[in-house]
Every structure is written in C-alpha cells, then in structure tokens.
N, CA, C and O atoms as a printed pandas DataFrame, in Angstrom:
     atom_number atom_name residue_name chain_id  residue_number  x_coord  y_coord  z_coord
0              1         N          UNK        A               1   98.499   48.846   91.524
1              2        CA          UNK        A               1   97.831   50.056   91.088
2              3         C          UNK        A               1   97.896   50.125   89.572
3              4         O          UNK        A               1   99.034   50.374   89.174
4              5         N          UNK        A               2   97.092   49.990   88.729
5              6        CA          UNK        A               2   96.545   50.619   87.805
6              7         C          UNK        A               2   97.451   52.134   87.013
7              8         O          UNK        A               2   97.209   53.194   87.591
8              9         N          UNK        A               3   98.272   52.210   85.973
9             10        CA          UNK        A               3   98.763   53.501   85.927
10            11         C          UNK        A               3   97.585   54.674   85.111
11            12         O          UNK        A               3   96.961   54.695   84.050
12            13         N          UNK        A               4   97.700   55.330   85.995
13            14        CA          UNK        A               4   97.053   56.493   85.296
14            15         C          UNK        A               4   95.892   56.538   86.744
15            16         O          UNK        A               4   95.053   57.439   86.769
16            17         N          UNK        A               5   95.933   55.762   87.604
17            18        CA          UNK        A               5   94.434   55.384   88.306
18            19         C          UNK        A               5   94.967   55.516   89.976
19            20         O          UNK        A               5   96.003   54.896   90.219
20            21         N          UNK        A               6   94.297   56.318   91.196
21            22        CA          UNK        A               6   94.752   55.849   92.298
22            23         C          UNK        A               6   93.407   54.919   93.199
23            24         O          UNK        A               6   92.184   54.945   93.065
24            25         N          UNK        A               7   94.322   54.137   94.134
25            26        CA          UNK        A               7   93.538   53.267   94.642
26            27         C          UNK        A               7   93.102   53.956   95.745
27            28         O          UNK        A               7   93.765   54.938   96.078
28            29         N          UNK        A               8   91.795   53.552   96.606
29            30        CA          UNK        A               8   91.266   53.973   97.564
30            31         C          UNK        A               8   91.673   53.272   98.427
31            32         O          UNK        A               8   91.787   52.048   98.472
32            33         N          UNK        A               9   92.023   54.442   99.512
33            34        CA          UNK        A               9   92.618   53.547  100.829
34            35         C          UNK        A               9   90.905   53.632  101.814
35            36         O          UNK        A               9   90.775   54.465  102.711
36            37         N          UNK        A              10   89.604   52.527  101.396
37            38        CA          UNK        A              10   89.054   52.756  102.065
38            39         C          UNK        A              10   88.449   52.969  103.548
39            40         O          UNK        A              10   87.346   53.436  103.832
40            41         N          UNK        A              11   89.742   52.373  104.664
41            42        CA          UNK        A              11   89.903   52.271  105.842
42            43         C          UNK        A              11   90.150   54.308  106.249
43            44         O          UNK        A              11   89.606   54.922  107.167
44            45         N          UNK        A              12   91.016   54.809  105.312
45            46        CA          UNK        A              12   91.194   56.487  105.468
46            47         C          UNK        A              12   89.380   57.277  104.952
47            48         O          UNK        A              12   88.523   58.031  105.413
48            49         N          UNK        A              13   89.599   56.645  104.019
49            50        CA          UNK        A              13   88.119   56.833  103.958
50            51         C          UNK        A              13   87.246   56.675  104.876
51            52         O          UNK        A              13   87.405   57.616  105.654
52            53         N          UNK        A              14   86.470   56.064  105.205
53            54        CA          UNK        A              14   86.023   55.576  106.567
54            55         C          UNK        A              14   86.066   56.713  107.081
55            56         O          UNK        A              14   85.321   57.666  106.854
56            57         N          UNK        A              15   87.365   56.610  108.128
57            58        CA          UNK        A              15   88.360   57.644  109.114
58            59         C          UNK        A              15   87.534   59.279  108.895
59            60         O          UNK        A              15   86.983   60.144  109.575
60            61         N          UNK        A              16   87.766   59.086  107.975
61            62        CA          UNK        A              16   87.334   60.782  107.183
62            63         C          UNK        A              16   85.652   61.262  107.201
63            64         O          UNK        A              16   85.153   62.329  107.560
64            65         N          UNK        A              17   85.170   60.318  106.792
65            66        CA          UNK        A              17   83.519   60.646  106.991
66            67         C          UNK        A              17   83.694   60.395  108.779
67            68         O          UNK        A              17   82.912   61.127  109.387
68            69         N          UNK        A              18   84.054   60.028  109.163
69            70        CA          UNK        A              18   83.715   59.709  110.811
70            71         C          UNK        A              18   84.264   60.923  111.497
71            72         O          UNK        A              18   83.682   61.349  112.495
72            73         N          UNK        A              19   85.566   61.634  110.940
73            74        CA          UNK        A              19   85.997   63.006  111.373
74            75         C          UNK        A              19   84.512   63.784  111.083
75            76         O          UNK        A              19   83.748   64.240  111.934
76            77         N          UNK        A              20   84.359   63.787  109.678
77            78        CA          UNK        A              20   83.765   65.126  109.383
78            79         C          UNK        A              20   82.425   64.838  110.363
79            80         O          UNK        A              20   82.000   65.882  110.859
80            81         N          UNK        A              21   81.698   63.663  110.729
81            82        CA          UNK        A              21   80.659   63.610  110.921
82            83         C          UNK        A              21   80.479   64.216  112.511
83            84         O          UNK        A              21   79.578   64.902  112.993
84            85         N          UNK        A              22   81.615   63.713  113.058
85            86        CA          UNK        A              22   82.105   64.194  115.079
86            87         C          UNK        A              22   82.511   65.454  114.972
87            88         O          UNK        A              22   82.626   66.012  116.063
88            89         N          UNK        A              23   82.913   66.459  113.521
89            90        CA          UNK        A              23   83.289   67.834  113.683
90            91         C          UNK        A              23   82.325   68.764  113.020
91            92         O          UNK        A              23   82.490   69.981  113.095
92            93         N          UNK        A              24   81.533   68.340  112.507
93            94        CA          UNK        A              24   80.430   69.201  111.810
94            95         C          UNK        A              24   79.083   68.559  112.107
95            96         O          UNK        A              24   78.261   69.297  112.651
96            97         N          UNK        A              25   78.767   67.474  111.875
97            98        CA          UNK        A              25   76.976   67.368  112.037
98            99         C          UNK        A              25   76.919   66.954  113.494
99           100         O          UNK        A              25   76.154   67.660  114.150
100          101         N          UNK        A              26   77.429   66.150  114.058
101          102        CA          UNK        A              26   77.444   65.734  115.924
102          103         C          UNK        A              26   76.624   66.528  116.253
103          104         O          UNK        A              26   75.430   66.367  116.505
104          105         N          UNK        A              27   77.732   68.113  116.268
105          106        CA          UNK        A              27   77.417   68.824  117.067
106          107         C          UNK        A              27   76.531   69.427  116.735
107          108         O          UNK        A              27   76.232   70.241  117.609
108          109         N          UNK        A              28   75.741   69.486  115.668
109          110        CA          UNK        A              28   74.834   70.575  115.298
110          111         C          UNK        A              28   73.086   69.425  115.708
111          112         O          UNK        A              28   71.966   69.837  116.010
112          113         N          UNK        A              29   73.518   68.175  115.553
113          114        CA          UNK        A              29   71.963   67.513  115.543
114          115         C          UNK        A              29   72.290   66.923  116.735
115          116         O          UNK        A              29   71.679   65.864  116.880
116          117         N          UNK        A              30   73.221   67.277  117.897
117          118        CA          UNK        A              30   73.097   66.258  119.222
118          119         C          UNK        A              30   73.384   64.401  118.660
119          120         O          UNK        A              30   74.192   63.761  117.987
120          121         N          UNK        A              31   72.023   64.155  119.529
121          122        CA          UNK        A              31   72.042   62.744  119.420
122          123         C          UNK        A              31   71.483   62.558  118.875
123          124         O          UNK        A              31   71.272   61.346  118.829
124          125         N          UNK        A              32   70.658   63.397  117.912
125          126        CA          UNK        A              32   69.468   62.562  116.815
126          127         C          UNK        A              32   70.011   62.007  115.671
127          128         O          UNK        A              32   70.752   62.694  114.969
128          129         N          UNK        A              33   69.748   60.856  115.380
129          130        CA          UNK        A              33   70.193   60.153  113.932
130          131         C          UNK        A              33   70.114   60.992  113.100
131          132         O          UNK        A              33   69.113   61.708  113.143
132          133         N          UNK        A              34   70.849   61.164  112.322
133          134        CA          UNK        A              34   70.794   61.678  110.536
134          135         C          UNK        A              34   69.412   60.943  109.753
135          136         O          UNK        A              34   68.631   61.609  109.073
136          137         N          UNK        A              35   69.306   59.858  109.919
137          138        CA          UNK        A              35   68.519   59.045  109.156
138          139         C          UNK        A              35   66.795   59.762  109.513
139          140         O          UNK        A              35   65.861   60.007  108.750
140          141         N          UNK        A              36   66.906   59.882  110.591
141          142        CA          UNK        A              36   65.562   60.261  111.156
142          143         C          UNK        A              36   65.404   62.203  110.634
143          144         O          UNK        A              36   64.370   62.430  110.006
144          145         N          UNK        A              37   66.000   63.003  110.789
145          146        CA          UNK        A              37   65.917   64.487  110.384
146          147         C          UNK        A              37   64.712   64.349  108.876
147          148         O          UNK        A              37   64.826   63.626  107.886
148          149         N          UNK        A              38   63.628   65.329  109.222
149          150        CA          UNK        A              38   62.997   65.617  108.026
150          151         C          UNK        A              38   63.944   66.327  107.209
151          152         O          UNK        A              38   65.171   66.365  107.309
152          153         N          UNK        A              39   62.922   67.065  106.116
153          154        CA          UNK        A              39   63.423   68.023  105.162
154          155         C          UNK        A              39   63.884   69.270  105.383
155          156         O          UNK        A              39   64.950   69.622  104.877
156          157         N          UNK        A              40   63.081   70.180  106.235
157          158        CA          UNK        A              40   63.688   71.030  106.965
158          159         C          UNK        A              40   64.732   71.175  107.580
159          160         O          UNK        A              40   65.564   72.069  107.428
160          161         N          UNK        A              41   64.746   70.235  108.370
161          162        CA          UNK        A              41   65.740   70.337  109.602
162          163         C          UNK        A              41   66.896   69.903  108.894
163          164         O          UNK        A              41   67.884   70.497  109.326
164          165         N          UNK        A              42   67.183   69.063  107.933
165          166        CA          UNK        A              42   68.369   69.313  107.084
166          167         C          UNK        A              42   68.939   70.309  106.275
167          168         O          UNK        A              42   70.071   70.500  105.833
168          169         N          UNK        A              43   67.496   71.096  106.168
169          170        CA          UNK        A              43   68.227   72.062  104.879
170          171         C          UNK        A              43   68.695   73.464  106.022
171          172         O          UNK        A              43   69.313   74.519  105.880
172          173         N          UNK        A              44   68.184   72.942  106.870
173          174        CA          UNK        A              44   69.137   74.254  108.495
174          175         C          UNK        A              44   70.239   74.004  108.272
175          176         O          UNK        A              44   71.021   74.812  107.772
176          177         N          UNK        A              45   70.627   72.422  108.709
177          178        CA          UNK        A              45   71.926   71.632  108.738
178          179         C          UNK        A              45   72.721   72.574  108.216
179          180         O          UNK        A              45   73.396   73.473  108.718
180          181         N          UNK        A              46   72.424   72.033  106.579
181          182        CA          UNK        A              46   73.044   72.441  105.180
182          183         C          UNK        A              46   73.196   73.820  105.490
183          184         O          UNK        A              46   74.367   74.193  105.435
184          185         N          UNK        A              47   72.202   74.855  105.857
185          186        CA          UNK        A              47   72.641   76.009  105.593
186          187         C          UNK        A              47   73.720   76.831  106.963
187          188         O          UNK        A              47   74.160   77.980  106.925
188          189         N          UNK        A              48   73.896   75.913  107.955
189          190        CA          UNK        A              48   74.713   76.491  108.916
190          191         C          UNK        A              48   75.996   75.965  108.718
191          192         O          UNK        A              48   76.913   76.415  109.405
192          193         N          UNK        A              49   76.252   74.934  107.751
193          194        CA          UNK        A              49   77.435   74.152  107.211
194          195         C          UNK        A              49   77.777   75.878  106.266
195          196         O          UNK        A              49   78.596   76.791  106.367
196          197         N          UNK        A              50   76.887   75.630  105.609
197          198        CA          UNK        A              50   77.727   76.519  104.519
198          199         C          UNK        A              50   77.594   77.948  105.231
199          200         O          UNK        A              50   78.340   78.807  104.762
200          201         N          UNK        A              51   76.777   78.334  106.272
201          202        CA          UNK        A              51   77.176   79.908  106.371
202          203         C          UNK        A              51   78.353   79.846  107.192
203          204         O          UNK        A              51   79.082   80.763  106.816
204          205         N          UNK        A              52   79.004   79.080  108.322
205          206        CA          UNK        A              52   79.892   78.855  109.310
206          207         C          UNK        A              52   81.470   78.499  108.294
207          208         O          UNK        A              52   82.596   78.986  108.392
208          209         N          UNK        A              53   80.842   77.328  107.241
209          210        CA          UNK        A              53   82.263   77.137  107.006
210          211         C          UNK        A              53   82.521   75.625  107.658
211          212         O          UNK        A              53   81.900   75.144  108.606
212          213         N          UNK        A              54   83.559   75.024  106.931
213          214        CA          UNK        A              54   84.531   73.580  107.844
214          215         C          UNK        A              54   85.375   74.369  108.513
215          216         O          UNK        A              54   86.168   75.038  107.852
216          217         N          UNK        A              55   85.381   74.440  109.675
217          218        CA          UNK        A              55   86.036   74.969  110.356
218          219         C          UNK        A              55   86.771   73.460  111.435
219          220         O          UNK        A              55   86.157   73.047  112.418
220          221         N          UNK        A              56   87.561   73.104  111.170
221          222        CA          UNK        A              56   87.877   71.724  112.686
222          223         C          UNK        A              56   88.816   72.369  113.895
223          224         O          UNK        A              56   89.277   73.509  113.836
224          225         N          UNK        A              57   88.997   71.566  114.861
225          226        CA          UNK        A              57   89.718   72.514  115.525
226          227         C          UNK        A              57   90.932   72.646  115.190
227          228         O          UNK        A              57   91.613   72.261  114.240
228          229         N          UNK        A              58   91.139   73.354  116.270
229          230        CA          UNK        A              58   93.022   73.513  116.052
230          231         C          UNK        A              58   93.960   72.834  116.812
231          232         O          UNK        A              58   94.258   73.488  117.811
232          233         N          UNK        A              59   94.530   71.797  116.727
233          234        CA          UNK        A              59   94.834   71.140  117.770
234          235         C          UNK        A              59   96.433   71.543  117.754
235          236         O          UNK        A              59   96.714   71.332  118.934
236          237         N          UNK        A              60   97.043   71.769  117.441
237          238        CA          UNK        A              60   98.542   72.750  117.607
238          239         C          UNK        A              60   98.492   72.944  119.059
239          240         O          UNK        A              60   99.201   72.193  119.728
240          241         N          UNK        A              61   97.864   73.715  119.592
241          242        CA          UNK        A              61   98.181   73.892  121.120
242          243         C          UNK        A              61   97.867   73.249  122.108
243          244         O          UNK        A              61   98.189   73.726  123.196
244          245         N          UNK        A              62   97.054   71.808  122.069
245          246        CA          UNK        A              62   97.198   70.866  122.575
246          247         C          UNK        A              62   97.885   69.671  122.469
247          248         O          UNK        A              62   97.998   68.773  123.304
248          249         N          UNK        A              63   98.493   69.792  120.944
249          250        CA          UNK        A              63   99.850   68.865  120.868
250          251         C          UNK        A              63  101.079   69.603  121.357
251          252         O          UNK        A              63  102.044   68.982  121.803
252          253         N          UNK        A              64  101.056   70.638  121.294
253          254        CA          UNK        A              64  102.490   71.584  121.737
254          255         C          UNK        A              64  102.701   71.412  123.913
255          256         O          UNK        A              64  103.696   71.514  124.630
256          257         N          UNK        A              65  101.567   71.195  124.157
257          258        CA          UNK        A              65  101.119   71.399  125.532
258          259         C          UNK        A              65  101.826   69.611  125.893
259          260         O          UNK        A              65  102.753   69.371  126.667
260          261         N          UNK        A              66  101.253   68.863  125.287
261          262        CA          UNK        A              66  101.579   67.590  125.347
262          263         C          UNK        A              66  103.094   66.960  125.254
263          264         O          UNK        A              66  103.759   66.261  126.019
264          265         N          UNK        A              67  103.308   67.486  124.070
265          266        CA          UNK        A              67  104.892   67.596  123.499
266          267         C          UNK        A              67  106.126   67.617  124.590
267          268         O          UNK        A              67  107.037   66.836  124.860
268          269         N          UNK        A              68  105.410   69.777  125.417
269          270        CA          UNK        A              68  105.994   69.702  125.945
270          271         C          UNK        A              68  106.105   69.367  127.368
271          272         O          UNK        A              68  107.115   69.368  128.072
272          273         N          UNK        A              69  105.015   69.109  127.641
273          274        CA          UNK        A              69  105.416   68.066  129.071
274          275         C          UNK        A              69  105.842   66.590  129.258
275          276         O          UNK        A              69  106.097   65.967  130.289
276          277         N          UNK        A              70  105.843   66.178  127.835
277          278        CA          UNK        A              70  106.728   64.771  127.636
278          279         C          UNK        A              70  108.473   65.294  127.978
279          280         O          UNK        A              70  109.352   64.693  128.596
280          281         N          UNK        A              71  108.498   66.534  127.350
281          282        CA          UNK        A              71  110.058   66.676  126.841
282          283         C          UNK        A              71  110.107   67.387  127.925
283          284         O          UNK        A              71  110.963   68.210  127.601
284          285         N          UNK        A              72  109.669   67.764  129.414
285          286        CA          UNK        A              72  110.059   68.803  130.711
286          287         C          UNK        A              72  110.572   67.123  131.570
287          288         O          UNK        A              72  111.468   66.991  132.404
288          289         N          UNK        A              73  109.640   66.013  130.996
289          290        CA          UNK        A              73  109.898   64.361  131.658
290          291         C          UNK        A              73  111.107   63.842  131.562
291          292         O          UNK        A              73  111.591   62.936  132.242
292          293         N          UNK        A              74  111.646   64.525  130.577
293          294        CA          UNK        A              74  113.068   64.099  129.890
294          295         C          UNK        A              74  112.302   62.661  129.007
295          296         O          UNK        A              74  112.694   61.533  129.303
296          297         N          UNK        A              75  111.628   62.779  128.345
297          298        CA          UNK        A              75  110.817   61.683  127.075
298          299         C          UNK        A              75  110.914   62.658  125.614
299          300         O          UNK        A              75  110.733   63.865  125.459
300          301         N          UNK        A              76  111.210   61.777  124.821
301          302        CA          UNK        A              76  110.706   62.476  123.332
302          303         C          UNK        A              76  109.945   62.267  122.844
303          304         O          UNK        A              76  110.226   61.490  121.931
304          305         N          UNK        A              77  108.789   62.562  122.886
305          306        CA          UNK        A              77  107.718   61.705  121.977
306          307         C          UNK        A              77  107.793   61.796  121.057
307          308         O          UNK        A              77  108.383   62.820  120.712
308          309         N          UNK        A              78  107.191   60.679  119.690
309          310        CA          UNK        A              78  106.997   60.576  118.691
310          311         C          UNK        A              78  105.563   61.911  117.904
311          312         O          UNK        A              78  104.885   62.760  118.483
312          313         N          UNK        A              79  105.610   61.608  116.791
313          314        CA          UNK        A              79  104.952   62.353  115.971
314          315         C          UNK        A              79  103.197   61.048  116.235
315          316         O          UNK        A              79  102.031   61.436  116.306
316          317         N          UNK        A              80  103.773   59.373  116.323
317          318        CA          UNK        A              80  102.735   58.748  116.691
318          319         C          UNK        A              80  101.904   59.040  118.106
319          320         O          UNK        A              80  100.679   58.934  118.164
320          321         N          UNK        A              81  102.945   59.517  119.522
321          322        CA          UNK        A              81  102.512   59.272  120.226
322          323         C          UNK        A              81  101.610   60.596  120.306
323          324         O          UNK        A              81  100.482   60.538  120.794
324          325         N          UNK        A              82  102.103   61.689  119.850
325          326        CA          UNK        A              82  101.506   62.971  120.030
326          327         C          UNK        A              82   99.993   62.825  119.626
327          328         O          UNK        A              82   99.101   63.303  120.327
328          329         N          UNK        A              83   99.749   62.140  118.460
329          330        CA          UNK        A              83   99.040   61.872  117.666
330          331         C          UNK        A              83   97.858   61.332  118.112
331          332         O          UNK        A              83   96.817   61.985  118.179
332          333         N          UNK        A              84   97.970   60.072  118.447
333          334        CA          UNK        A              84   97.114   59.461  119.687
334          335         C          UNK        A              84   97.087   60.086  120.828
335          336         O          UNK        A              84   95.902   60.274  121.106
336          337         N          UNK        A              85   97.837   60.547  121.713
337          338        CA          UNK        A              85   97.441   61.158  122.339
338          339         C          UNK        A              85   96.622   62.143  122.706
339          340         O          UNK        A              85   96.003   62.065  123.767
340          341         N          UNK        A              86   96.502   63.239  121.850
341          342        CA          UNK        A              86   95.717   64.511  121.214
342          343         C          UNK        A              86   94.762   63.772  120.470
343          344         O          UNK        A              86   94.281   64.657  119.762
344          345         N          UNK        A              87   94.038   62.465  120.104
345          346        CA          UNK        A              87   93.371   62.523  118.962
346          347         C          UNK        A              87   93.210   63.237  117.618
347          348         O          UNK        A              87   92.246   63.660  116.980
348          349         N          UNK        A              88   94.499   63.204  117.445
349          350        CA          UNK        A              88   94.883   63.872  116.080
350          351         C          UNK        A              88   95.245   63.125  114.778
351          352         O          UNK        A              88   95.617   61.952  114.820
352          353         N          UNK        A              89   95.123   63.883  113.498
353          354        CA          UNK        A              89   95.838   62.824  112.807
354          355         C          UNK        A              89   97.224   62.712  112.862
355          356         O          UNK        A              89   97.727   63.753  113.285
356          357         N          UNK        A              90   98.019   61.856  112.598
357          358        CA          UNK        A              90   99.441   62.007  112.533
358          359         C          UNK        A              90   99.655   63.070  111.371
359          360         O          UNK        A              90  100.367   64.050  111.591
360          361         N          UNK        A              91   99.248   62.947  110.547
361          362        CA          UNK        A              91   99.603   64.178  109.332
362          363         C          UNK        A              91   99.677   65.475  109.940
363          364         O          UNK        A              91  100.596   66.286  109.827
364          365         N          UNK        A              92   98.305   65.621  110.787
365          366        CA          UNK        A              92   99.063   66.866  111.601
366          367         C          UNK        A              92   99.734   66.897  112.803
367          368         O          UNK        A              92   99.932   68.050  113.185
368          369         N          UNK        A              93  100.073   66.200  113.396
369          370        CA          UNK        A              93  101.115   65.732  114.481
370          371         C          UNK        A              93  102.688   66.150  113.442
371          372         O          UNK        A              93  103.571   66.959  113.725
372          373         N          UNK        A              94  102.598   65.477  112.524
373          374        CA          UNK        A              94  103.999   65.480  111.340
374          375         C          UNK        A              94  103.866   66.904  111.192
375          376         O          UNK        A              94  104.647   67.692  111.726
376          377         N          UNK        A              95  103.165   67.153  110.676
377          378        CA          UNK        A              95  103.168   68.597  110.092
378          379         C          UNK        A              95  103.381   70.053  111.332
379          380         O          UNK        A              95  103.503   71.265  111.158
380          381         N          UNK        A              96  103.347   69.230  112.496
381          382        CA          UNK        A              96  103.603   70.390  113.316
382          383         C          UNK        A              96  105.101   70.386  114.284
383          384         O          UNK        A              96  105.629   71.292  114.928
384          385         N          UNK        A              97  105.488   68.990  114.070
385          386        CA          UNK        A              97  107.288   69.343  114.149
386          387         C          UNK        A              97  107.862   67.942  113.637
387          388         O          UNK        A              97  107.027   67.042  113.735
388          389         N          UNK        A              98  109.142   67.536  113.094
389          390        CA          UNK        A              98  109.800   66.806  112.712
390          391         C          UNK        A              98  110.037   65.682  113.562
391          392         O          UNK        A              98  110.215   64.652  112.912
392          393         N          UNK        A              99  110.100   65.537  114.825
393          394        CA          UNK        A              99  110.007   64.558  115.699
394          395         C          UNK        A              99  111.353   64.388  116.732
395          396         O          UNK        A              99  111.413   63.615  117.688
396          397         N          UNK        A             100  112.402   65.314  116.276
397          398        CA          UNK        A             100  113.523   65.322  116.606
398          399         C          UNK        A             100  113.958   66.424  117.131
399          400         O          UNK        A             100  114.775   66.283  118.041
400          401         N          UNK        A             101  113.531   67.950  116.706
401          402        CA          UNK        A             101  114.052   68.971  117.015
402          403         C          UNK        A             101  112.314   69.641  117.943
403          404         O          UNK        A             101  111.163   69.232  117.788
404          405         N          UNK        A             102  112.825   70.707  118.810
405          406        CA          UNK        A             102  111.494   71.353  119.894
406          407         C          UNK        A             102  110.574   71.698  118.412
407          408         O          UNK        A             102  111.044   72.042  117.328
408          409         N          UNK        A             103  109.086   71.475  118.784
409          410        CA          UNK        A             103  108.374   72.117  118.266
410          411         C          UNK        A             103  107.727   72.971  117.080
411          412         O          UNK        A             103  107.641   74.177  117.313
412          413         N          UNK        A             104  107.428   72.683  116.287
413          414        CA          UNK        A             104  107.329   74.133  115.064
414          415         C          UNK        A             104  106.108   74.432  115.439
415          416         O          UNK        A             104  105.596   75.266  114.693
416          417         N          UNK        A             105  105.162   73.933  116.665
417          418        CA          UNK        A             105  103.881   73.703  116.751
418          419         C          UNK        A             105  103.424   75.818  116.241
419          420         O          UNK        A             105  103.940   76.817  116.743
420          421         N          UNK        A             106  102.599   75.770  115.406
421          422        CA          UNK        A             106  102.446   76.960  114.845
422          423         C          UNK        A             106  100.960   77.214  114.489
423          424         O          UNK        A             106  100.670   76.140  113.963
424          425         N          UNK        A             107   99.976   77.883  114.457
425          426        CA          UNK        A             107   98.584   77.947  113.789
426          427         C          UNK        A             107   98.603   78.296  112.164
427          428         O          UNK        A             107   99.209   79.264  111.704
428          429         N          UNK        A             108   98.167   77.752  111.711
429          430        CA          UNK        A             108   98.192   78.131  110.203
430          431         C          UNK        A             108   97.237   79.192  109.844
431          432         O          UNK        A             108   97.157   79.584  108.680
C-alpha cells in the first residue's frame, strides 16, 4: 500500500454493487435488464430510490432466531456460520454479538 493511499479490495467491491443491486433495483424493475429501461422508466427508478430511501433489511432477527436454535442444539455458532447462514455480511453477524457470549442481537 502506497502511504497516504488505500487500496481497493475489488472482490468487496463487486460484493457491494451486487448487494445494492438485489436490495434496491431487483425489486423495483423485476426481471427487466437495467441495460434495456428507457429514460423514463429510470428517472421513476431514481425517484423512488430517493423518495423511499436505502433502506436494506434487518437481518438481526433472523440471525438471533438462528443463533438461537444452534445454541437450544447445544452448538455455538460462529459469527461465520451465522453469517452464511442468514445471508448476511459477517460485519453484521460481528456486529450483532461477539461470538462467545448469548446475543446482543439488537435493531439499530
């Protein structure tokens, strides 16, 4: 790395346009390509993006649900397994308990 400079992890990158694209446009254009939408029908897009908001879900209570029927198994799961499991990122898998102690699973 370069000082003063950060490198792109472009594989997270990737990751990230492919979130935003399955949590915000998917659902709003179905199955129609992006590529194909006229002028109009994008500037709807655009304007139900910005009147709605990024909103993604909340997945806290389907990792907490998961969590705890690993740990009723007598299993601990990891912060990885939660993660994959829920289709979540691990950042928020991490961010919603330490991996060791029950739960902080919480809504922000």
């Amino acid at each position: 790395m370069v000082r003063g400079h950060q490198t792109i992890d472009r594989r997270h990158n990737g990751q990230n346009w492919k979130d935003y694209a399955d949590t915000y446009v998917i659902p709003r254009i179905g199955g129609e390509r992006l590529q194909r939408l006229d002028e109009p029908q994008l500037l709807r897009l655009y304007g139900q993006l910005l009147a709605e908001g990024r909103v993604k879900r909340d997945g806290n209570g389907e990792m907490y649900a998961y969590w705890a029927d690993r740990v009723a198994k007598g299993e601990a799961p990891t912060a990885r397994e939660v993660s994959d499991a829920c289709e979540t990122t691990i950042h928020a898998a991490r961010a919603a308990f330490d991996g060791t102690s029950p739960a902080l699973f919480q809504s922000r």
